[in-house]
C-alpha positions in Angstrom: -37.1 -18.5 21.5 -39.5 -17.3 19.2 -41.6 -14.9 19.5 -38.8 -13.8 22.9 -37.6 -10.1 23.6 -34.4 -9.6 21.4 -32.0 -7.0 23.0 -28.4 -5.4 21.7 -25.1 -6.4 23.4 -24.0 -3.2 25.5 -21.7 -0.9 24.0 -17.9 -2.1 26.1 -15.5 -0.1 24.4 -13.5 2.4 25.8 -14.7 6.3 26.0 -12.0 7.3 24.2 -12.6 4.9 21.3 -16.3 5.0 20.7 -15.0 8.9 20.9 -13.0 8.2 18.4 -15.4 6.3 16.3 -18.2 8.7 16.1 -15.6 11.8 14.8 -14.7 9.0 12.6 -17.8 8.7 11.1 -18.2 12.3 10.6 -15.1 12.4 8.7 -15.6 9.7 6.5 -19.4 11.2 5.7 -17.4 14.2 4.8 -19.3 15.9 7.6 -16.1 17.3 8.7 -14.2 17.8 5.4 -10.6 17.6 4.9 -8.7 20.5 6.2 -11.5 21.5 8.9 -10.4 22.5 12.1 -11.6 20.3 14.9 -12.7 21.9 18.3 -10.7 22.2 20.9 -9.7 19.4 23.8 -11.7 21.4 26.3 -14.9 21.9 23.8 -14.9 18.3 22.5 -14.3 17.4 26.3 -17.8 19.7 27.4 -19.6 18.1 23.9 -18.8 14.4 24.8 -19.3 14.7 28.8 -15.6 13.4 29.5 -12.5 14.5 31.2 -9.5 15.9 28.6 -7.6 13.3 29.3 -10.0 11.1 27.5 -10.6 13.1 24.5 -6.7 13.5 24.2 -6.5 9.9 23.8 -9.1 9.6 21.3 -7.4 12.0 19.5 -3.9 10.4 19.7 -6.4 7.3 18.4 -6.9 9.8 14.9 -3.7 10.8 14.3 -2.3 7.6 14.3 -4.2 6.9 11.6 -3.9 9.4 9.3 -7.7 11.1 9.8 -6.3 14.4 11.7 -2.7 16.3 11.7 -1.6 19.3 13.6 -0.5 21.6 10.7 2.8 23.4 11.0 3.0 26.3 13.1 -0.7 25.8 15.0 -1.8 23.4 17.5 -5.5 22.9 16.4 -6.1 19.3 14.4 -7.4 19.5 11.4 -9.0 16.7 9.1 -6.8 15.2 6.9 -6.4 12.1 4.4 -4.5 9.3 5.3 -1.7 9.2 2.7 -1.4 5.8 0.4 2.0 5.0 2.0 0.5 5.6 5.8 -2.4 3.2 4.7 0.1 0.7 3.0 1.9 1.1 5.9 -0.7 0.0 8.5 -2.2 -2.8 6.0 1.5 -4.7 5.5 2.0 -4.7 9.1 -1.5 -6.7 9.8 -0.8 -8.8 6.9 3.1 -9.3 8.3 1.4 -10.5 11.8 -1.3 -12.8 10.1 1.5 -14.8 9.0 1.1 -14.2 5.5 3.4 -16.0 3.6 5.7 -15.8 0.2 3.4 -17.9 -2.4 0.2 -15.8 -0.7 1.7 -12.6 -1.9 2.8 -14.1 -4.9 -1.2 -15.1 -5.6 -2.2 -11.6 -4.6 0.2 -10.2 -6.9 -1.0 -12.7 -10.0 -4.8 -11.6 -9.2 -4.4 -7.9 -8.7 -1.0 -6.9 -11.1 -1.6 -8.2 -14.8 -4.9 -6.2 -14.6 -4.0 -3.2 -13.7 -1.3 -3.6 -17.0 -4.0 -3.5 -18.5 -6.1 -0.6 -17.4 -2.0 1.3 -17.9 -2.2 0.2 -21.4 -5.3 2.2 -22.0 -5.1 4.9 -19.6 -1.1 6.0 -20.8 0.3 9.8 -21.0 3.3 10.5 -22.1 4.2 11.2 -18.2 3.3 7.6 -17.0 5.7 6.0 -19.8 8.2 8.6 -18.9 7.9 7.2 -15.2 7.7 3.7 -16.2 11.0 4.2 -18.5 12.6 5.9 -15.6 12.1 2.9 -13.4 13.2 0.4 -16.0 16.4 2.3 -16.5 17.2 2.5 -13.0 16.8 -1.4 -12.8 18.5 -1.9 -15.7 21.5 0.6 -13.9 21.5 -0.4 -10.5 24.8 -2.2 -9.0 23.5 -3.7 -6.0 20.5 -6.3 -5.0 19.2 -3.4 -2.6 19.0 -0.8 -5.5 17.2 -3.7 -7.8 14.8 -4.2 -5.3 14.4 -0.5 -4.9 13.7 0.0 -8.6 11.2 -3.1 -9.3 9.4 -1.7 -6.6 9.5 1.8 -8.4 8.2 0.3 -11.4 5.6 -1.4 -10.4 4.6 1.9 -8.4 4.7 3.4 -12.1 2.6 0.8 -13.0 -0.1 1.5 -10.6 -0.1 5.4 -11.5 -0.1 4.9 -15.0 -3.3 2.4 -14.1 -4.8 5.5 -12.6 -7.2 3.4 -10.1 -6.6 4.4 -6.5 -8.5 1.4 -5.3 -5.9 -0.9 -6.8 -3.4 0.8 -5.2 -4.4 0.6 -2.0 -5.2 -3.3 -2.9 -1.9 -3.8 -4.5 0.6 -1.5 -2.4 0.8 -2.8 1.0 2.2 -6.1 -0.7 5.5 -4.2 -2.4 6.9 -4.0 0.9 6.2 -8.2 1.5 7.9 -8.9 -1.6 11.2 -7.0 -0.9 12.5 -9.6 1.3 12.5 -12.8 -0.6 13.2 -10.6 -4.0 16.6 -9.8 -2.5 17.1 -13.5 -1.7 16.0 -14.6 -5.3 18.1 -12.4 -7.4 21.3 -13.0 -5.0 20.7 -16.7 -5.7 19.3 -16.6 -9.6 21.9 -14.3 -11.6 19.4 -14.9 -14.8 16.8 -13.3 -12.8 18.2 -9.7 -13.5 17.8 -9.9 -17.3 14.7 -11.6 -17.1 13.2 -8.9 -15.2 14.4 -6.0 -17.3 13.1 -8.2 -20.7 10.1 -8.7 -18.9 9.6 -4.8 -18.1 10.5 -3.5 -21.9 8.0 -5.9 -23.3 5.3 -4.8 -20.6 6.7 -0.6 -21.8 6.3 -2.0 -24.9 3.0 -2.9 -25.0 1.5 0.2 -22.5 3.0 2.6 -24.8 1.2 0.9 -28.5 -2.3 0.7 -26.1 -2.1 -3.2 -26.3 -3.8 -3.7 -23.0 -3.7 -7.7 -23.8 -0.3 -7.8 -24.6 0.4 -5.9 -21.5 -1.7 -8.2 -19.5 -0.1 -10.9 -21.2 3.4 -10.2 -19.9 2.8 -8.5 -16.5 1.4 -12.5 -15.8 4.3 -13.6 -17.1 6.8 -11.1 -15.3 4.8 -12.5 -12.1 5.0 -15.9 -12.9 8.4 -15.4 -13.3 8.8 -14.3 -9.6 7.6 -17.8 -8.8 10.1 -19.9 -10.7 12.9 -18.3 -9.0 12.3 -18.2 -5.8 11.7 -21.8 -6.3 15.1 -22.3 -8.3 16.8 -19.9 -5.1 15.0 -22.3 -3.2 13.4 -20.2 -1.4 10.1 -22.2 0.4 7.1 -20.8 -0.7 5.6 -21.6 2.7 7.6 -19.0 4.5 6.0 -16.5 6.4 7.0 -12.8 5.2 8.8 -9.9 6.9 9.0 -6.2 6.5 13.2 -5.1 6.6 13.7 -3.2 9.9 15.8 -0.1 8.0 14.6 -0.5 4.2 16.7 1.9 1.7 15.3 5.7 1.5 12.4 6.1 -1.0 12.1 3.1 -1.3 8.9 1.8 -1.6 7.4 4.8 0.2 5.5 6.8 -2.8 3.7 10.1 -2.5 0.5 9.9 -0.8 
């Protein structure tokens, strides 16, 4: 009614998460800066006017996302950063349990991957195109699906570095993992797939290397386009929802933070 009394909903989380909320905020205000000790249970406990049993548990709430870490030999938390492959982590498991399927990652890939080839083709040092080579070789070498899997991740990890714009990776990573799956079932079904893929990465080196950021462009769309045609030649349905493998291969797709 106009003109009425407006009032705020009450507050009904838990003590231990609006607990966890408001160091949250001070963390990501920089308030507490990385590598700051926080105060002990007992003191945070006498600040906040709550048992220790609470405060433990909005502390358990922190660490299990990346924003404090017990250090090695101490027991005090101290801020930290979440790492890119903790955040990637977290993000592909919502998106894995909101039913996200093959041809959505596919059209998250096609928005957010050409782009970034072509910030790499302007942003190159001779590191990134050593990385990038690396990875192309190790596709090109690899014996098993696994190991191919393993190293298109890698490249497109070398990709992203090269891109040099951490808001893209954290955009583009948590898909990597999403991909893994149906890539394995593509190149086991499409043996032309593995050439086409190291073609379509030597073009793309190519063109980073010479600073051609369209051509780059131009070919990491068509690298990703390609992804589409064979899954659609393995017969893969585009429909399907995606997994995360329960015991992927060591390193891979789990960069540095």
């Amino acid at each position: 009614m106009s003109g009425s009394a407006r009032f705020a909903p009450l507050c009904t989380d838990p003590a231990y998460r609006r607990i966890a909320q408001i160091i949250t905020a001070r963390i990501t205000d920089r308030t507490l800066p990385e590598g700051q000790h926080l105060p002990t249970e007992l003191e945070l406990a006498e600040q906040f006017g709550v048992t220790r049993s609470t405060v433990r548990e909005a502390l358990r709430e922190l660490e299990s996302h990346g924003l404090v870490a017990r250090r090695r030999g101490t027991k005090r938390l101290t801020v930290a950063r979440p790492t890119t492959a903790a955040v990637a982590a977290h993000v592909s498991n919502a998106l894995v349990l909101h039913d996200v399927t093959v041809i959505e990652v596919w059209e998250a890939l096609t928005l957010l991957v050409p782009p970034t080839a072509r910030l790499a083709a302007g942003r190159r040092t001779p590191e990134d195109l050593q990385q990038l080579q690396a990875a192309a070789d190790a596709f090109a070498e690899s014996g098993s699906t696994p190991r191919m899997v393993e190293a298109v991740g890698r490249f497109f990890e070398a990709l992203e570095g090269t891109a040099a714009n951490r808001a893209l990776v954290l955009a583009h990573r948590p898909l990597l993992p999403l991909l893994a799956t149906s890539l394995e079932l593509m190149l086991d079904r499409v043996p032309q797939a593995r050439s086409r893929i190291s073609i379509a990465q030597r073009r793309i080196i190519e063109a980073v290397s010479a600073g051609d950021a369209a051509r780059a462009e131009e070919w990491m769309g068509k690298h990703i386009r390609d992804f589409r045609r064979g899954f659609e030649v393995a017969k893969i349905e585009l429909s399907t929802r995606v997994g995360i493998a329960a015991a992927p291969l060591p390193g891979a797709f789990q960069p540095d933070g």
